[in-house]
FINUDREN-59033 format. One record per residue (C-alpha): z, x, y. Coordinates in pm, 1 decimal, padded with zeros to 6 digits, m for minus. Each point is the difference from the previous one (the first is absolute). Layout:
# FINUDREN-59033
       c3       c1       c2
        Z        X        Y
...
# end
This chain:
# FINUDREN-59033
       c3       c1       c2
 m04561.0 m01078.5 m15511.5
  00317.6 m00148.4  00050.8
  00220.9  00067.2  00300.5
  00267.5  00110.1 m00236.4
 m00207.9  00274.3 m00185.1
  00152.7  00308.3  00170.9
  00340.7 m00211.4  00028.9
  00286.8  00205.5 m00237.9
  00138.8 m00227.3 m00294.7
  00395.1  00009.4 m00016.9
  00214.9 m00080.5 m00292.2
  00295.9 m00103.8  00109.0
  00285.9  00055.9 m00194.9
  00249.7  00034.6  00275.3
  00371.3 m00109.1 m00082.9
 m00019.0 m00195.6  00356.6
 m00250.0 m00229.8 m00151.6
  00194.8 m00070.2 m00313.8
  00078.3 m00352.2  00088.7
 m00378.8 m00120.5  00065.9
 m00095.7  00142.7 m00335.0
  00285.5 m00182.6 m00152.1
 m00102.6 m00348.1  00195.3
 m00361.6  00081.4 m00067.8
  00085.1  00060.2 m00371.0
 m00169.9  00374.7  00013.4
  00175.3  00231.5 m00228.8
 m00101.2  00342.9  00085.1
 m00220.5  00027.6  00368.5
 m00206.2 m00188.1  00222.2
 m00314.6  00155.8  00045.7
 m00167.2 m00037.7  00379.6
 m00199.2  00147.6  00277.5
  00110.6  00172.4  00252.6
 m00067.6 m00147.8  00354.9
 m00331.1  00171.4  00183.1
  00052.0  00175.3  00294.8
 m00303.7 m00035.8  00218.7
 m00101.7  00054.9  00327.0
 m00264.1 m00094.2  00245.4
 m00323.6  00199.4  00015.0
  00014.4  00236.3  00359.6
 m00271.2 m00007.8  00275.6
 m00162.2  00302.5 m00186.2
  00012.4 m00134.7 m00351.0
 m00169.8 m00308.5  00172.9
 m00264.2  00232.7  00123.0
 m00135.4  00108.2 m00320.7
 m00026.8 m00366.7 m00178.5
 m00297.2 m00200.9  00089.7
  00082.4 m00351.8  00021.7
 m00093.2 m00364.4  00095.8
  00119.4 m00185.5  00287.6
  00101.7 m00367.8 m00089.7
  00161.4 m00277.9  00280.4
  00258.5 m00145.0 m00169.2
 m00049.1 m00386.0  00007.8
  00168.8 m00327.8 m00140.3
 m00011.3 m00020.1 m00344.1
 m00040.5  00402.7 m00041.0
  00196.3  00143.6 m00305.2
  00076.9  00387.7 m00136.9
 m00144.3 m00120.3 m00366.1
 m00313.4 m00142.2  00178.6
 m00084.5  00307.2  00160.0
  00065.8  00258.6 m00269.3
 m00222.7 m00256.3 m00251.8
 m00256.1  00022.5  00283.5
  00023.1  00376.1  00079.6
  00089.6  00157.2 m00314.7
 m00107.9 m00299.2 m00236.4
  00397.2 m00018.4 m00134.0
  00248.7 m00180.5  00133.7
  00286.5  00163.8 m00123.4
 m00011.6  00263.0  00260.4
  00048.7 m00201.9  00285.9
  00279.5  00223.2  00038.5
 m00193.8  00282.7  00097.0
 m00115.6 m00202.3  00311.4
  00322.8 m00093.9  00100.1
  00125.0  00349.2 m00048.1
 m00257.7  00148.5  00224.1
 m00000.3 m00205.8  00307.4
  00429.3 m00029.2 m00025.1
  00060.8 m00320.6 m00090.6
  00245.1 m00054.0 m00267.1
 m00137.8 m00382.1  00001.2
 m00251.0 m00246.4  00084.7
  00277.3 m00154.6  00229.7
  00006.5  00270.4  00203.0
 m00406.1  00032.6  00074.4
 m00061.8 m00262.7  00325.3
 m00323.7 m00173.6  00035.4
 m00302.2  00179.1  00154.6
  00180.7  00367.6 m00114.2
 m00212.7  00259.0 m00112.7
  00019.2  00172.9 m00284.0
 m00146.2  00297.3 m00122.7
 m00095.9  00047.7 m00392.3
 m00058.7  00289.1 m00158.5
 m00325.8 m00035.9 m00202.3
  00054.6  00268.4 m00216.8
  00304.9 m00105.8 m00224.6
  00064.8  00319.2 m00194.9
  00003.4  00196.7  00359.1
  00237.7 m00249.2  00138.2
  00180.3  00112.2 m00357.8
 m00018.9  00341.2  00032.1
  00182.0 m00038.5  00348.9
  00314.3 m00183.1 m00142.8
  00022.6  00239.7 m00307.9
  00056.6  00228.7  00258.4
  00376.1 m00062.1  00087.0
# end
């Protein structure tokens, strides 16, 4: 599932936007997502997930894990999203990190809000 799957689609025909249409040579709208607003899982939604600790270590990537956890890479996101980090920058050698093993829980958790 795609992070974007509960994200609203907008068409945006708003007079504002005329000019980008005209540059971008779009006659009518431009049709996009909205941008996700997500938060960080609380102590007590923490509670309920059972997860895996992992060290972070040199070399350590969000694709990696998620391949290795939930055998697809393309929710790396979910990992990042659950311990707070809105990069791999931001995650410091020898941090732990917790990962929810059950994906669709860790779902059901951002559906939520």
């Amino acid at each position: 599932m795609p992070r974007y799957k509960f994200t609203p689609i907008i068409n945006n025909n708003i007079e504002f936007y005329e000019f980008l249409r005209k540059n971008r040579q779009v006659k009518t709208n431009i049709v996009h997502y909205g941008t996700p607003v997500m938060h960080n899982p609380s102590a007590a939604e923490r509670a309920t997930i059972k997860t895996a600790q992992h060290m972070w270590t040199f070399g350590d990537r969000f694709y990696k894990l998620a391949a290795q956890y939930y055998g697809q890479p393309e929710y790396w996101w979910v990992i990042a999203w659950y311990n707070g980090y809105p990069t791999e920058v931001t995650v410091r050698k020898g941090h732990m990190l917790a990962i929810p093993l059950d994906l669709e829980e860790a779902l059901v958790i951002l559906r939520a809000y």
